[in-house]
N, C-alpha and C positions, 0 to 999 in steps of 0.2 A: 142612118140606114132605117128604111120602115119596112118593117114586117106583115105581110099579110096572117089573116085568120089562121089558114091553113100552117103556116109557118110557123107563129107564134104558139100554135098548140102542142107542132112537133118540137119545138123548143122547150118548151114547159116539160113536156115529157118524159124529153131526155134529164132535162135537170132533177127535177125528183126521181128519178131512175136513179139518177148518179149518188142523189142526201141516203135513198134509201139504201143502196148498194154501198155504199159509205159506212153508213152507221149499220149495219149488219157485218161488213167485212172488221170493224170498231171492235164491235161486242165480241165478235170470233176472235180478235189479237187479242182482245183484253184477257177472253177466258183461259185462250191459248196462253199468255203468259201470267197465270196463278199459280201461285201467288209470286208476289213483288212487295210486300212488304209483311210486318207481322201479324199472327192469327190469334185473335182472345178467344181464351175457352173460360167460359160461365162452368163455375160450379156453384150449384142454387144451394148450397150447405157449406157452413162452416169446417175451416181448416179441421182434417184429424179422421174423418169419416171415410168410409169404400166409397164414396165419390170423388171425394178429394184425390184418395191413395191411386185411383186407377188418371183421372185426369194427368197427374205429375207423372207417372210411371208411362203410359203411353204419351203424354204429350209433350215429355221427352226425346223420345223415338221416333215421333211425328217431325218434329223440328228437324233432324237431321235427314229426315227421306225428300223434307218438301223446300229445306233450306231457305227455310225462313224461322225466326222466334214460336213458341208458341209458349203464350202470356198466362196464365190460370189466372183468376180472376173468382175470387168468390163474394157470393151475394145468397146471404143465408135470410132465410125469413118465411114463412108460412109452408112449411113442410115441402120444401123445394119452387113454391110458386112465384116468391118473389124477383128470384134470378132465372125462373122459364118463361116468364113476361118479359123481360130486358131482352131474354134470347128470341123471342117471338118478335117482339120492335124492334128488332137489330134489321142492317141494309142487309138483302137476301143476296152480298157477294160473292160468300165464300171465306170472309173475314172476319167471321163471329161462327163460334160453335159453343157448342153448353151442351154437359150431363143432364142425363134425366134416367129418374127411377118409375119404379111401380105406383111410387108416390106423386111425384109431379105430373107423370103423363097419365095417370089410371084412377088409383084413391079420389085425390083432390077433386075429381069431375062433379062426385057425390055429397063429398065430404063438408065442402064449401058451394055455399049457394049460388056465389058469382065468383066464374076464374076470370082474371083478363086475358085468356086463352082461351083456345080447344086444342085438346089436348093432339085431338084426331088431326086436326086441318090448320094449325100454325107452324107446323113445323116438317119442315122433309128430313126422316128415317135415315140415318146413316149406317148403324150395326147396332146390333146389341153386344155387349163385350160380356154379361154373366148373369150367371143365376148362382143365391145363395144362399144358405138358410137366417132366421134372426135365433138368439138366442133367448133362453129366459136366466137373466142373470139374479145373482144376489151377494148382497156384502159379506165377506167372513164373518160378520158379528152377526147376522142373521140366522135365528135358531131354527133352520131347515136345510138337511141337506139331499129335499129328489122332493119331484113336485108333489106328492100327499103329501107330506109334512108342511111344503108350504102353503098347501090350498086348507089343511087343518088350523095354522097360526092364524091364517086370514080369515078364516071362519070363526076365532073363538075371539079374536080382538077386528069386528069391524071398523075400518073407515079408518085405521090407526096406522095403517101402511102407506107409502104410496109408490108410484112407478114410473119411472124415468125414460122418456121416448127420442128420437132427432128431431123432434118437432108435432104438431098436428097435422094428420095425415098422412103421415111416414108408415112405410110398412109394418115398423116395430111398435105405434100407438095404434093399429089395428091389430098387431100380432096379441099387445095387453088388454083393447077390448075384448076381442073374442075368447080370451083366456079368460077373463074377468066373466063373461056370459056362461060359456062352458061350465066353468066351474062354478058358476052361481056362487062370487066374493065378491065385497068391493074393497078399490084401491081409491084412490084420488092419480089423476093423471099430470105429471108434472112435462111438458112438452118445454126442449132445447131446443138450440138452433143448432142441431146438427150432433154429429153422435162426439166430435171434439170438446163441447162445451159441457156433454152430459157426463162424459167417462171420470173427469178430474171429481164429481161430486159422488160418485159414485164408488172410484177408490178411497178417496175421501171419508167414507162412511155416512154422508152428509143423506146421501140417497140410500136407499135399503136395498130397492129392485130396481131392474130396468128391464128392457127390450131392444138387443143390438144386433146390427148385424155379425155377422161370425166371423170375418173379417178385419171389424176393428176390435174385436173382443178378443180374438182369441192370441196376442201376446200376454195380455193380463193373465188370460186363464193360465197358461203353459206357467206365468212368470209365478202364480198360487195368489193372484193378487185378488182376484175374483173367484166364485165360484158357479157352476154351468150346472143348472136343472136339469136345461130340455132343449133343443131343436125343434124348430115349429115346421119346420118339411115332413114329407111321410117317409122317406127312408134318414138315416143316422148322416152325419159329415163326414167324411174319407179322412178329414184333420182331427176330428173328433168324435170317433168309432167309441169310445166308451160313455156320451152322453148322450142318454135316449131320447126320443122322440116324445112328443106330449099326447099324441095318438094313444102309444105303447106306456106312458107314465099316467093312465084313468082314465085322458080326456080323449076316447075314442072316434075319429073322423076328424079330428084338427089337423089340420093341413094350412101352411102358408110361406109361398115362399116369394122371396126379394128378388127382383132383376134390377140392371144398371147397364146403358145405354148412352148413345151420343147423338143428336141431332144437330142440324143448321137450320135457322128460319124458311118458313114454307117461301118457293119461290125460289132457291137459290137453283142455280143453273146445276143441270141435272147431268154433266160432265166433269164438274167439282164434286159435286156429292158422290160419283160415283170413283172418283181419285181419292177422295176420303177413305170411301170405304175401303177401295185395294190396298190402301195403305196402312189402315187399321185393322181389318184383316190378319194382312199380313205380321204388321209387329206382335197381336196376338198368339200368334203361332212360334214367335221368336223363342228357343230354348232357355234363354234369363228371365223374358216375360212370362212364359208360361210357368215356370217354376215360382218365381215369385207371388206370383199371384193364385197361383194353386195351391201354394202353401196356409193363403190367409182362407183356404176354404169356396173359392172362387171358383165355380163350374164353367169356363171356360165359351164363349159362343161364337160370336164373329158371324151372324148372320148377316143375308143382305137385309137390304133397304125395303124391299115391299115385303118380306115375311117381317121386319119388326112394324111394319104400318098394320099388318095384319094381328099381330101381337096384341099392340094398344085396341085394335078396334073392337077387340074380342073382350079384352082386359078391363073395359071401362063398363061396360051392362057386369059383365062376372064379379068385379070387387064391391060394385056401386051397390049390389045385394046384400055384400059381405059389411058393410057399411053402413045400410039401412035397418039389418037384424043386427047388428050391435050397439044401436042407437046413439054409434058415436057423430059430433056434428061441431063445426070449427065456422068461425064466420073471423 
């Protein structure tokens, strides 16, 4: 059969009508049916940490809403950056999600010269799941017990101390520099891969001080295994109402405090992301989740997706300052 002009073009027409109506009606089943198999969750810090403990506790309770696996997966290295790069080059399906902190999506921007991210635009905002304080810890064998005494010890033996962080540019290795500026001492800065690797050196005696979140600190504390200075927030901890503030303990205007969040690679379809969120939300508010984890001191959040975009975007000019006057710098 031969086709004239006229014919052949309403032919063509209709066929790419049809590839395109196709592969759109495609993409709608495919989303429509997410997921279909299992979902990895990045955690950019080593087993043991309030990134870990919230990934395992919610992505527990994920799996059974979404009826499918959800795999935790950690990838510790550069104060969260190494496993928020994997999650930024992950496929934008819906079938890779990763933690992120103050750290990975905030600090780091300033902290390190080159991220293989941004922090703002790799990644779509699912919720923020808490805000917390870090601690200022120290060993029983340490002869201080409230922070003069220890800003004294560190003043009369410089350079003879040092302090143990999750990593470089972790909240809690900016919580020690600006402690260290403040109080005009120095430490040496010993940076873990994550607050699992730091805490064993720590009980240990091996480390003298550190900087952790309240979270993973504070069974040692309760247990007498460690001892608590100070809270770096401007009000006290609801778990730990009898250790003060470092504002209220000399160091007037100190204020810092930690968040922990969950993102998918920027791009992922914004009907996933927005199922994510209902559903982390949701288990947030669950009465074992919320208990449990307001037990480790965990302020509780479950915001949407554009107020945690708006969070970081605010968060990366405001820490990047906090950053730059305490001339701390990681490469």
């Amino acid at each position: 059969m031969t086709l004239n002009r006229r014919t052949f073009q309403q032919a063509l027409a209709a066929t790419l009508a049809g590839i395109s109506t196709g592969s759109l009606t495609g993409a709608a089943q495919a989303q429509a049916g997410w997921p279909n198999k299992p979902i990895k969750y990045i955690v950019p810090f080593a087993p043991g940490g309030t990134t870990d403990i919230l990934a395992r506790v919610v992505g527990e309770k994920l799996a059974l809403a979404l009826g499918q696996p959800v795999v935790i997966e950690n990838k510790a290295g550069q104060g969260g950056s190494a496993g928020s790069a994997e999650l930024a080059r992950a496929a934008p399906d819906g079938y890779t999600i990763g933690g992120g902190t103050i750290s990975s999506h905030a600090i780091n921007a300033t902290l390190y010269d080159k991220l293989p991210y941004d922090p703002v635009t790799s990644f779509a905002p699912i919720t923020l799941y808490a805000t917390q304080p870090n601690m200022l810890l120290v060993h029983p064998a340490v002869p201080a017990h409230n922070v003069r005494e220890l800003i004294a010890l560190l003043k009369a033996s410089p350079d003879k101390y040092s302090y143990g962080s999750a990593g470089n540019g972790t909240s809690q290795h900016i919580s020690g520099e600006l402690f260290k500026t403040m109080a005009g001492v120095q430490m040496q800065h010993i940076p873990y891969r994550g607050s699992g690797q730091m805490l064993p050196e720590l009980l240990g005696g091996t480390l003298p001080i550190a900087f952790d979140n309240v979270a993973s600190a504070i069974p040692h504390i309760k247990a007498g295994k460690l001892r608590a200075l100070a809270v770096t927030t401007a009000a006290r901890s609801g778990v730990s109402p009898d250790v003060p503030t470092l504002a209220e303990s000399g160091l007037p205007g100190y204020e810092l405090s930690s968040w922990q969040a969950v993102f998918a690679p920027a791009g992922t379809p914004p009907a996933i992301v927005e199922r994510l969120y209902t559903e982390i939300s949701r288990i947030l508010k669950m009465p074992d989740v919320a208990k449990r984890l307001g037990d480790l001191g965990l302020d509780l959040s479950g915001m949407p997706p554009a107020e945690l975009a708006a969070l970081i975007r605010n968060d990366v000019p405001r820490l990047g300052k906090v950053v730059r006057d305490s001339g701390a710098k990681a490469n």
